[in-house]
C-alpha positions in Angstrom: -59.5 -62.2 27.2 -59.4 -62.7 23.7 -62.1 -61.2 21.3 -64.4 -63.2 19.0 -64.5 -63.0 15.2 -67.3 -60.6 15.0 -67.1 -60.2 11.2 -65.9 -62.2 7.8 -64.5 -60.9 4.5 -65.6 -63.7 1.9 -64.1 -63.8 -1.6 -65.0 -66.5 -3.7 -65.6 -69.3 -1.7 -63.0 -68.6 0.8 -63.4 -66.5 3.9 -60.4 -64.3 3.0 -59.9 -61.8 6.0 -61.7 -61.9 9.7 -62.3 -59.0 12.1 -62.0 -59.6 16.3 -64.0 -57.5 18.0 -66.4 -56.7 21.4 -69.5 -55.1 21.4 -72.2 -54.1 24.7 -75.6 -53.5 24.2 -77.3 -52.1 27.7 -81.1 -50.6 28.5 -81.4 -47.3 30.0 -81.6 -49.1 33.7 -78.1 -50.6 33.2 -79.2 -53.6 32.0 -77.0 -55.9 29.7 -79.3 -57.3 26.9 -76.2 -58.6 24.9 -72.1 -58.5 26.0 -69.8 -59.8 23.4 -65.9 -60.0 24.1 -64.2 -57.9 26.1 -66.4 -54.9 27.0 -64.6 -53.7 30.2 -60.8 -53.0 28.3 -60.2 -49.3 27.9 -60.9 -47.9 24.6 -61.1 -44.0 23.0 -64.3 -44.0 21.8 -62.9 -41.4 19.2 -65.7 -39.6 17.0 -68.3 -42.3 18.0 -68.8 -40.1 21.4 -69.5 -36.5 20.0 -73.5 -36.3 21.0 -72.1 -36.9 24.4 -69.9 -33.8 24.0 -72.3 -31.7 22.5 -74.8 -32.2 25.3 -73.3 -29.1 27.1 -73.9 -27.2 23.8 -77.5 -27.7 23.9 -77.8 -27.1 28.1 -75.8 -23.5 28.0 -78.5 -22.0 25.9 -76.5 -21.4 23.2 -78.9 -22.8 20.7 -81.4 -20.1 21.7 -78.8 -17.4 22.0 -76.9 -18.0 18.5 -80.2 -19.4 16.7 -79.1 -22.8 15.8 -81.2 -25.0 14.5 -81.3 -28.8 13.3 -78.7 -28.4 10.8 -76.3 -26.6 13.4 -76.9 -29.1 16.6 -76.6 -32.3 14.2 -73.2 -30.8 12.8 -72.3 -30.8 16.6 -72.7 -34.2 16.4 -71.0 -35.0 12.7 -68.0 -36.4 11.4 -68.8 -35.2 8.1 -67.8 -35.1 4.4 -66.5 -31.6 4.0 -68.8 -30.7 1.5 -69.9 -27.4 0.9 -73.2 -27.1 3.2 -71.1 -28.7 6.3 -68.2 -26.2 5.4 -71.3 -23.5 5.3 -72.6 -24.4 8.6 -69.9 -24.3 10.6 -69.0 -20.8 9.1 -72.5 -19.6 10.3 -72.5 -21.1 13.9 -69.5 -19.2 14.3 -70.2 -16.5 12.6 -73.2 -16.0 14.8 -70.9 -16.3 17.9 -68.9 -13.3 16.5 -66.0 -15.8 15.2 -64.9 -17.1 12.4 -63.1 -20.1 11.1 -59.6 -18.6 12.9 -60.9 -19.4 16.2 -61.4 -23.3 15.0 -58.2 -25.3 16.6 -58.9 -28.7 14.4 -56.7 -27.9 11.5 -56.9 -28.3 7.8 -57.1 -31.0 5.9 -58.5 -31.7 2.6 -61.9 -33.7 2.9 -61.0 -37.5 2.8 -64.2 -39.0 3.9 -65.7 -39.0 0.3 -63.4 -38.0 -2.8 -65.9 -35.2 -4.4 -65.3 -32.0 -2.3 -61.4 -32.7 -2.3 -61.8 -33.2 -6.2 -64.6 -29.7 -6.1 -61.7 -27.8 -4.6 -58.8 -29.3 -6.7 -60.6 -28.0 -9.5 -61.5 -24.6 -8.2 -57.7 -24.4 -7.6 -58.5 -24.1 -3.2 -56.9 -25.3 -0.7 -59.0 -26.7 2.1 -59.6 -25.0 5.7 -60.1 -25.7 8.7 -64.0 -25.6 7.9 -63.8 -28.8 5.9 -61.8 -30.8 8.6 -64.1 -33.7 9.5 -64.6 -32.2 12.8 -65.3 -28.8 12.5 -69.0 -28.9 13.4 -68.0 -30.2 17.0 -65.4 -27.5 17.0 -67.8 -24.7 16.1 -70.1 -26.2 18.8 -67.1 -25.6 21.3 -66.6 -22.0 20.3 -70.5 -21.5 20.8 -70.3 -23.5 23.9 -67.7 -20.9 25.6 -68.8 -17.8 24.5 -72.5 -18.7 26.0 -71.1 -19.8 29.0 -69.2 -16.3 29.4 -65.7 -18.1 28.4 -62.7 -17.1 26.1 -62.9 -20.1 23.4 -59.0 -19.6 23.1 -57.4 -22.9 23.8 -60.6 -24.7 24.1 -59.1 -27.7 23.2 -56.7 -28.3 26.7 -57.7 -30.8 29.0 -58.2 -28.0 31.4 -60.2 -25.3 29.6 -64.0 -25.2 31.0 -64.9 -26.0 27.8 -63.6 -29.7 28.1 -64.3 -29.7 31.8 -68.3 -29.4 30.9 -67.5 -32.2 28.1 -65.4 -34.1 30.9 -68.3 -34.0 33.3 -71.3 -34.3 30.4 -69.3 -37.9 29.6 -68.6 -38.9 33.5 -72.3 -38.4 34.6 -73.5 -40.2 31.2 -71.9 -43.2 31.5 -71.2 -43.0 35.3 -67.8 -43.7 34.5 -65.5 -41.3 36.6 -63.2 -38.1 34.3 -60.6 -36.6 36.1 -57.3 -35.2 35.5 -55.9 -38.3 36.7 -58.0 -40.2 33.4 -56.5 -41.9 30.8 -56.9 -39.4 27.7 -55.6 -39.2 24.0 -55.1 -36.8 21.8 -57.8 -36.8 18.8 -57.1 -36.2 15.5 -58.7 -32.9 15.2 -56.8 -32.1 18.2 -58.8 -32.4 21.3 -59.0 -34.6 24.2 -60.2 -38.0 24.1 -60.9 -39.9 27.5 -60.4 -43.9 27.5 -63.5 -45.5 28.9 -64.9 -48.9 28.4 -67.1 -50.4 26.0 -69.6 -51.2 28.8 -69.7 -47.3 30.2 -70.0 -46.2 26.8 -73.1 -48.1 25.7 -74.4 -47.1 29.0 -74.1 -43.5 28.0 -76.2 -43.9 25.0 -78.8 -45.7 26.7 -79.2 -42.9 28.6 -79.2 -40.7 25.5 -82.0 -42.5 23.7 -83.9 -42.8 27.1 -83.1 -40.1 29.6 -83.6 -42.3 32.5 -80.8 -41.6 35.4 -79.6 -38.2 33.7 -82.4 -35.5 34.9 -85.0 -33.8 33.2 -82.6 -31.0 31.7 -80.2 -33.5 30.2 -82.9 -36.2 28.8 -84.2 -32.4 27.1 -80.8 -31.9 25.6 -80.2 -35.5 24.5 -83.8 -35.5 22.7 -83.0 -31.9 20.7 -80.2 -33.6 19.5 -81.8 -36.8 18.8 -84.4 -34.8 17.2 -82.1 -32.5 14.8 -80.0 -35.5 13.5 -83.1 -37.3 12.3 -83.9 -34.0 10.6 -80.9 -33.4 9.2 -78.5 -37.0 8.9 -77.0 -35.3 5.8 -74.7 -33.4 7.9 -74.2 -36.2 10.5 -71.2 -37.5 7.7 -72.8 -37.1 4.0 -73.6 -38.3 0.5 -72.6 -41.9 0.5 -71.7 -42.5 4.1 -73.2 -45.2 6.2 -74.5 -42.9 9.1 -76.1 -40.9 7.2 -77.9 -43.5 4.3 -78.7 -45.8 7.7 -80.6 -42.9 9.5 -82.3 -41.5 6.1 -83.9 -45.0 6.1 -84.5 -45.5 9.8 -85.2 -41.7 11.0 -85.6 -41.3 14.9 -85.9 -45.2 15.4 -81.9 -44.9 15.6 -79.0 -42.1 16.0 -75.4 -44.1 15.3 -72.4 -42.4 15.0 -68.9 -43.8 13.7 -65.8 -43.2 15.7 -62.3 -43.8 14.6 -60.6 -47.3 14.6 -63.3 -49.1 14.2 -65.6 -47.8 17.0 -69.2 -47.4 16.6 -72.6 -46.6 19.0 -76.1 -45.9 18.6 -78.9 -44.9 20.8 -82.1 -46.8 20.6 -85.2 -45.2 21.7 -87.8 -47.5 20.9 -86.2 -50.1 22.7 -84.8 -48.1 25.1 -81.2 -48.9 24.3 -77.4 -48.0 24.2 -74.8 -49.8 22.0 -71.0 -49.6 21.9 -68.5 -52.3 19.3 -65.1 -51.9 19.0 -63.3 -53.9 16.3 -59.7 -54.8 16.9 -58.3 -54.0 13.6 -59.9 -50.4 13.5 -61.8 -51.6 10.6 -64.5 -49.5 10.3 -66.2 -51.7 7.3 -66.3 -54.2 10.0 -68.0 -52.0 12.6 -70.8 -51.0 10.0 -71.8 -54.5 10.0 -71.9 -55.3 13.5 -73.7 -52.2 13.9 -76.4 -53.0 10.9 -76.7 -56.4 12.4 -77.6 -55.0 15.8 -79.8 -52.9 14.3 -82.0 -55.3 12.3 -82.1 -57.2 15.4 -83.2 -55.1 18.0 -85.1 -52.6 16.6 -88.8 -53.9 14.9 -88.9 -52.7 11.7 -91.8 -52.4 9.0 -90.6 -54.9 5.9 -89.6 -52.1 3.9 -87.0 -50.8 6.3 -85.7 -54.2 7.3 -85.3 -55.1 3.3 -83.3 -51.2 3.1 -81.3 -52.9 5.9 -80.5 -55.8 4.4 -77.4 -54.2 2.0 -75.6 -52.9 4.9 -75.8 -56.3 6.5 -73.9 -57.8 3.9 -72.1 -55.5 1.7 -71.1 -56.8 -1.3 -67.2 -55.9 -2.9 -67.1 -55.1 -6.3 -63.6 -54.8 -8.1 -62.8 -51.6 -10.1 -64.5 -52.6 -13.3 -67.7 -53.4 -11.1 -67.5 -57.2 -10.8 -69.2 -58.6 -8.0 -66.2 -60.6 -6.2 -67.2 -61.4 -2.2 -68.6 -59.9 0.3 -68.7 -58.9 4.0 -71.1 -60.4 7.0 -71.6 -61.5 10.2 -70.0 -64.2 11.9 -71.3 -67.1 13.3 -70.4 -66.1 16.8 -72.5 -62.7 16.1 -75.3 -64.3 15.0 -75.6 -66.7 17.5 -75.3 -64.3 20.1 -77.5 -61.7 18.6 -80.5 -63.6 17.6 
């Protein structure tokens, strides 16, 4: 099955580049309200899947235990800047554990989500830790994970470690798509396991994560902290100039998104009571932010001044390097057809 343009770059007059993609929005009943393309094809859901795997986090007690609050649970959830608060609050959720940034298994890398920190520690003549990989909030919330549920975090990261087993299980009984050791899994970029499931699973997960229906009273509890503490605090979600973050600073608890790598994104819905999953074909994640702002304005009924704060991430406009406006990014036909 092939994909429909989803998504077209316009310079000028000409419609320059197109993005393919599919996309699956689902209620919290397993209902589809919208299927686009082809939403049954594996895909890793990458980063877009992370309040999935923190949901284990919040159930242990480990928020109780190691006193972490909203800034803490929506780093668990973050693909983040790097800055120096995210880098801070990972250091203090393991710190509070009794670890430090040693136990992290992500790796370095300089922050390459937004220039400033990598340019702050350039200039402070630093070289970047494992604190400011994108993923060390996640990471952190797998150390706290393991030592609340009485296990050594080394080697949290295997495919086999309890750890990943309660992350393995969190995502099988979410999306009620079966995890075993006989699943299709990649390696992520911060370095740990990333089962393949499909876009129509996926969305079904975050249905049940806005609504709780289908996932027991405990769970719907956990999904709702976390819910709750990323509205608080979206800043540490991804960060100063990021799409997750500006889109939920606007929006607040009406939506939690979260972007994934190669052009993978989902959001929970609570008003509405739904779950959304896109996947571009390209990886292109400027793509997926429109789909995903389009889907928004449509299914969510927002006051004028919201839906007007929408508008820019609709249709982004390009600007070359001395600031002249020259095209811009929207929806396709097909998209908006479909989703109005």
């Amino acid at each position: 099955m092939t994909n429909p343009v989803l998504v077209e770059v316009v310079r000028g007059n000409l419609v320059e580049s197109v993005h393919s993609g599919a996309l699956h929005v689902v209620d919290g009943d397993g209902k589809t309200v919208l299927s686009i393309g082809d939403v049954d094809r594996l895909i890793y859901p990458r980063s877009a899947i992370k309040a999935l795997q923190a949901l284990p986090l919040v159930e242990s007690g480990a928020p109780e235990r190691f006193g972490l609050g909203d800034a803490e649970l929506a780093i668990a959830c973050a693909s983040h800047n790097g800055e120096e608060s995210h880098a801070a609050t990972a250091k203090g959720m393991l710190e509070s554990a009794g670890h430090s940034e040693a136990t992290l298994e992500c790796g370095p890398h300089w922050p390459n989500l937004w220039i400033e920190p990598a340019l702050e520690l350039a200039r402070a003549h630093k070289a970047p830790s494992q604190l400011h990989n994108n993923c060390s909030g996640k990471h952190a919330g797998f150390v706290c994970l393991a030592c609340a549920t009485g296990h050594d975090p080394q080697g949290y990261i295997s495919p086999t470690h309890p750890v990943q087993r309660f992350v393995a299980q969190s995502i099988s009984d979410m999306t009620d798509f079966r995890i075993d050791q006989d699943s299709v899994y990649g390696i992520d970029g911060c370095s740990a396991p990333n089962w393949a499931l499909p876009l129509r699973a996926l969305a079904l997960g975050f249905a049940r994560f806005a609504t709780g229906h289908g996932v027991g009273p405990e769970r719907a509890e956990a999904a709702a902290r976390l819910r709750q503490a990323v509205a608080a605090r979206p800043d540490m979600v991804a960060g100063t100039k990021r799409f997750d973050t500006e889109v939920m600073r606007l929006l607040g608890a009406r939506a939690f998104i979260k972007v994934g790598a190669e052009g993978v994104y989902c959001a929970s819905l609570p008003e509405p009571g739904l779950g959304v999953a896109i996947k571009i074909d390209d990886g292109a994640t400027r793509a997926a932010e429109v789909v995903m702002a389009e889907i928004l304005a449509r299914f969510l009924n927002l006051p004028e001044a919201m839906s007007a704060g929408l508008e820019r991430f609709q249709k982004p406009e390009i600007a070359n390097w001395r600031g002249t406006r020259t095209g811009f990014i929207r929806a396709s036909g097909a998209l908006l057809t479909n989703a109005r």
